[in-house]
C-alpha positions as CSV (number, residue, x, y, z in Angstrom):
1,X,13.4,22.2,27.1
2,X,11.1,21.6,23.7
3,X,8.9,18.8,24.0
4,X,9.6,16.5,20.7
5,X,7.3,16.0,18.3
6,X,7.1,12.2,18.5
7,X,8.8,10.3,21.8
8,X,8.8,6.6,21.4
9,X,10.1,4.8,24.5
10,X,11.1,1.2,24.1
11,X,8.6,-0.1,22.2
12,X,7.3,-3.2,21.9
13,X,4.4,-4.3,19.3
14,X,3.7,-6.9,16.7
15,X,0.4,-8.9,15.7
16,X,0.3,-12.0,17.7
17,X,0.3,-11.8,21.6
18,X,3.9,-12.8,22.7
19,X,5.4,-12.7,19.6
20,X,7.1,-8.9,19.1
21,X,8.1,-7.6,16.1
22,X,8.8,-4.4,17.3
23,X,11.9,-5.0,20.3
24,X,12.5,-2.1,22.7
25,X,12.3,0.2,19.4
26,X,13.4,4.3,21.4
27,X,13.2,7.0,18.9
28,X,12.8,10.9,19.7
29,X,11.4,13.0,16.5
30,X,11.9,16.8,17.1
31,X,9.6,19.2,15.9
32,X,9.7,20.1,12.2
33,X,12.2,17.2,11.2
34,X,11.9,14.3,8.6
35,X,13.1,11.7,10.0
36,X,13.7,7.9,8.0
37,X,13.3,4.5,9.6
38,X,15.5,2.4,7.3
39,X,16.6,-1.1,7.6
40,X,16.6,-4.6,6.0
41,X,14.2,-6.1,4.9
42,X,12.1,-7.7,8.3
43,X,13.7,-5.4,10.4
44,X,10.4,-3.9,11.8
45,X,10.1,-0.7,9.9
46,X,6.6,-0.9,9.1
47,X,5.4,-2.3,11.8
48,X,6.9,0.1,14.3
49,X,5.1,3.3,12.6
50,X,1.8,1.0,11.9
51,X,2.4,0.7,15.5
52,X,2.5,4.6,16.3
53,X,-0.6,5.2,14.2
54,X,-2.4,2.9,16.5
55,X,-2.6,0.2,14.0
56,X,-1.0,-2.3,15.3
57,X,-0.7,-3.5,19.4
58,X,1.6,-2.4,21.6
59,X,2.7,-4.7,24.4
60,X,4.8,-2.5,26.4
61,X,6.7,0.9,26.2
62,X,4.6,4.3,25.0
63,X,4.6,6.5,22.6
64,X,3.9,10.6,23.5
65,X,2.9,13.2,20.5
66,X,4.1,16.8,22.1
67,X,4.5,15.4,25.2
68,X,0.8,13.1,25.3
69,X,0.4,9.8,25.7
70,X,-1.2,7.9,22.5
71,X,-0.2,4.4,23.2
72,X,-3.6,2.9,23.0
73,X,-5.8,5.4,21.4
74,X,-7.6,4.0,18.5
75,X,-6.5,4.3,14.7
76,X,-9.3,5.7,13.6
77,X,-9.3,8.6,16.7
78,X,-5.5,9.5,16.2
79,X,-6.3,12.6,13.7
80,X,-8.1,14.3,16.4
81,X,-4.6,13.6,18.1
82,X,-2.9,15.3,15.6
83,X,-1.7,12.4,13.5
84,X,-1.8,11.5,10.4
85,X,-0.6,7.9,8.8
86,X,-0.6,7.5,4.5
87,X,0.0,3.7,4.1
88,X,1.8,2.0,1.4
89,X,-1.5,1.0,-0.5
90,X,-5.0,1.6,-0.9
91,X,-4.1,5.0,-0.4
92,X,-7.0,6.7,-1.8
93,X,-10.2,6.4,-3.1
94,X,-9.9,4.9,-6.9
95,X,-13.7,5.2,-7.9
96,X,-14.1,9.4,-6.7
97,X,-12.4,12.3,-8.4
98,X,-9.3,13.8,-6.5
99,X,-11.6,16.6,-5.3
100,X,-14.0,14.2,-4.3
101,X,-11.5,12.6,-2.1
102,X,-10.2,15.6,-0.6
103,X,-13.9,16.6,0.5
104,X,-14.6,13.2,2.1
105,X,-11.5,13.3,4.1
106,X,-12.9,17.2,4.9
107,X,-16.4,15.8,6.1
108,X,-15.0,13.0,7.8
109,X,-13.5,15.6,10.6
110,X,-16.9,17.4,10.3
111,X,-15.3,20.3,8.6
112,X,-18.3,22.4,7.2
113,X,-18.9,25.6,5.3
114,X,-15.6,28.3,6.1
115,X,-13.9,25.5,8.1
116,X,-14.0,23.0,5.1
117,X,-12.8,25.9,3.0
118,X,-9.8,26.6,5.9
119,X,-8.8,23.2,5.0
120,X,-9.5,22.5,1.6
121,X,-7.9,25.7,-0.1
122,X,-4.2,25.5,1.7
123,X,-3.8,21.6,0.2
124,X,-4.9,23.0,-3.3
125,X,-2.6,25.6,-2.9
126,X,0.3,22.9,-2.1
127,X,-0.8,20.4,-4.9
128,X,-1.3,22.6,-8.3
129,X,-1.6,19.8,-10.3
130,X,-4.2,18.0,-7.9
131,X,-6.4,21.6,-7.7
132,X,-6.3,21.5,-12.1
133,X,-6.7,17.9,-12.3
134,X,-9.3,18.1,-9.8
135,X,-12.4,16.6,-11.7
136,X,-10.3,13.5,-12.7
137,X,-11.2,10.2,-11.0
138,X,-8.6,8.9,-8.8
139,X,-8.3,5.9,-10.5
140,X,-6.8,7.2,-13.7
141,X,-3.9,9.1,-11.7
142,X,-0.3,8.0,-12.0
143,X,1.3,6.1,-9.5
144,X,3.1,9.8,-8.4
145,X,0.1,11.9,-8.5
146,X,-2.0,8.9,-6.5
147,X,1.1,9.6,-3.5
148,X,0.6,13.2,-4.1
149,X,-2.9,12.7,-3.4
150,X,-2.6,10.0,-1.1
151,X,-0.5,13.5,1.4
152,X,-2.9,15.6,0.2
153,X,-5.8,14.0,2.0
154,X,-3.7,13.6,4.9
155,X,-2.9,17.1,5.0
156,X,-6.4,18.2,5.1
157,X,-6.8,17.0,9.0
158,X,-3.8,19.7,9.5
159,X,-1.6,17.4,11.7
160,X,1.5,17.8,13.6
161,X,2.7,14.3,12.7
162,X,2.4,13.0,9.0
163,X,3.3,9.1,9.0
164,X,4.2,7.6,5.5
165,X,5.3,4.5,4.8
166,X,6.9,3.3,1.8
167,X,5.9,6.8,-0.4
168,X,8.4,5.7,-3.2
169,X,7.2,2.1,-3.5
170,X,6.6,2.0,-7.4
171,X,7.1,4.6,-8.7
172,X,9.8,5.7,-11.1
173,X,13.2,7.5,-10.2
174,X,11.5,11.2,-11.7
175,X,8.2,10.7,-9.4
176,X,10.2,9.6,-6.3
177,X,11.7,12.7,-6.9
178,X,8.4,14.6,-7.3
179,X,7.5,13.2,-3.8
180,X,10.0,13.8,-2.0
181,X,10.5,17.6,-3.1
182,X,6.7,17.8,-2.2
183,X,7.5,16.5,1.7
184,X,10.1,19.2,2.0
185,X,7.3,21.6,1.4
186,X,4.9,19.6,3.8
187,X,7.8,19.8,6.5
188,X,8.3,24.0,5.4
189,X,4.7,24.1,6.4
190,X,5.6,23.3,10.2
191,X,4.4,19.6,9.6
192,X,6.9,17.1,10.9
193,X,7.1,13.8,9.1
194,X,8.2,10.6,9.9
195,X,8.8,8.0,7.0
196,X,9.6,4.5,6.5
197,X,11.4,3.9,3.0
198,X,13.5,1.3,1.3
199,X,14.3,4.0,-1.1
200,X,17.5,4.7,0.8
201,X,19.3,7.7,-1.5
202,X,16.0,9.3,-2.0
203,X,15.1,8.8,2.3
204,X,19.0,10.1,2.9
205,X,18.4,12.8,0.6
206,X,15.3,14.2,2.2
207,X,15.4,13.6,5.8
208,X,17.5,15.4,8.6
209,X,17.9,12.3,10.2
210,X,17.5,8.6,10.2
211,X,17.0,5.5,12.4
212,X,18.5,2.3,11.4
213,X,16.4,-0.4,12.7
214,X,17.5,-3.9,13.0
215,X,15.7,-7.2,14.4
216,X,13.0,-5.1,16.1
217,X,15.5,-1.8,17.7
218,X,17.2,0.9,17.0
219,X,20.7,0.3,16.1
220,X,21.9,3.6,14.9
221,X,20.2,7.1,14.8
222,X,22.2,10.0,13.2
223,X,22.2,13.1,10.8
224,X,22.1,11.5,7.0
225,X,25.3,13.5,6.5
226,X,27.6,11.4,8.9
227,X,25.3,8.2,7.9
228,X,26.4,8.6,4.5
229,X,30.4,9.6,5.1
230,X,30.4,6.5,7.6
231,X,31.9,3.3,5.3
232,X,30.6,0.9,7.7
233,X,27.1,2.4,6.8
234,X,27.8,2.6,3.1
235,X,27.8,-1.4,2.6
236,X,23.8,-1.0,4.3
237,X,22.9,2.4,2.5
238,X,24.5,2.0,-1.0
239,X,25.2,-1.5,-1.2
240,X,29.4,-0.9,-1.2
241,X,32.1,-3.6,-0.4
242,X,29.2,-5.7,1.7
243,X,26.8,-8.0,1.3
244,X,23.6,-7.9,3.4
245,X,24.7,-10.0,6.2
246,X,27.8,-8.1,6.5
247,X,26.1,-4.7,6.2
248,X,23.6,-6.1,9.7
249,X,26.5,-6.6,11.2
250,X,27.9,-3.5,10.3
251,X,25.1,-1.5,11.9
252,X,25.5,-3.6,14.7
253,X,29.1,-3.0,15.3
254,X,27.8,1.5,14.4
255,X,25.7,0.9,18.0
């Protein structure tokens, strides 16, 4: 049997003691997917990937990467793991120039010489318009090119996982295309990918599956095909026929 990428087993997290966001969340990534985590607003989302990354505690349940536990290892230790999380904001470095960015991230895992170069030159490669923009301070970037960087220096501790949450958040329906093409060739690359979004076409139309989460759990998990062909999900997904109490209780009645 292949070990998943990602094996989250009833989860339970949040930021006070005793007070869970995160509800029994179960979710099972395989390897090389894009997976979405999609839900209404509160639902958890965020927190339950913030959670993965180490970000946020976990009360009870585990999480396994290819079959290891990381439930408790630190944040700032999970890109040794083989993870790699691009928040929402503060993304990147404003103040250094894209390549300076890329380079810090580079010495950061103590990548020198040939082994910076092994890991520098393949991101380039992936992001043209980074590698010939690559002088330019971060700061003067557009809101797509700051995501594009934002992967790119996530990319450069080669990980197995690559956690993004909210990739779309501002920017215009062109860019959110430009991002989510790029992901694609981030999950070609034998990276698999796990994404929170609110963007739901753009999520649908990118991932092989997604994870409805509602009140803290799981209440759905399916191939975006039958997702979108199901009308109770359509109220949820495209805003049809339902408002959004009705499409919650859709997804609940979907479990």
């Amino acid at each position: 049997m292949t070990v998943p990428a990602l094996q989250i087993e009833t989860l339970e997290a949040g930021y006070d003691p005793g007070l869970p966001i995160v509800r029994g969340a179960s979710l099972s990534v395989a390897q090389g997917e894009i997976v979405a985590v999609l839900g209404p607003n509160g639902a958890g989302k965020s927190t339950l990937v913030k959670a993965v990354a180490g970000l946020v505690p976990v009360s009870a349940g585990r999480v396994l990467l290819q079959g290891q536990d990381i439930t408790r290892v630190p944040a700032h230790r999970m890109v040794f793991e083989g993870l790699a999380f691009v928040p929402q904001t503060e993304n990147v470095f404003a103040n250094l120039t894209i390549a300076e960015n890329l380079e810090l991230s580079a010495s950061l895992l103590k990548a020198r010489g040939a082994q910076r170069a092994q890991r520098l030159e393949p991101v380039y490669a992936m992001f043209p318009d980074l590698a010939r923009q690559r002088a330019l301070d971060a700061g003067r970037l557009s809101g797509g090119q700051r995501q594009m960087l934002a992967v790119a220096r996530a990319l450069i501790a080669q990980p197995r996982l690559l956690i993004l949450d909210e990739p779309s958040a501002g920017l215009s329906p062109k860019l959110v295309g430009e991002v989510f093409a790029k992901l694609r060739e981030v999950r070609a690359s034998g990276v698999t990918v796990l994404l929170v979004e609110q963007n739901v076409k753009a999520a649908l139309g990118v991932a092989d599956r997604a994870a409805v989460l509602v009140e803290g759990r799981e209440r759905v998990v399916a191939p975006c095909a039958e997702l979108l062909a199901d009308e109770r999900m359509a109220a949820l997904y495209l805003g049809r026929h339902a408002g959004a109490g009705q499409a919650v209780d859709a997804v609940r009645e979907a479990r």
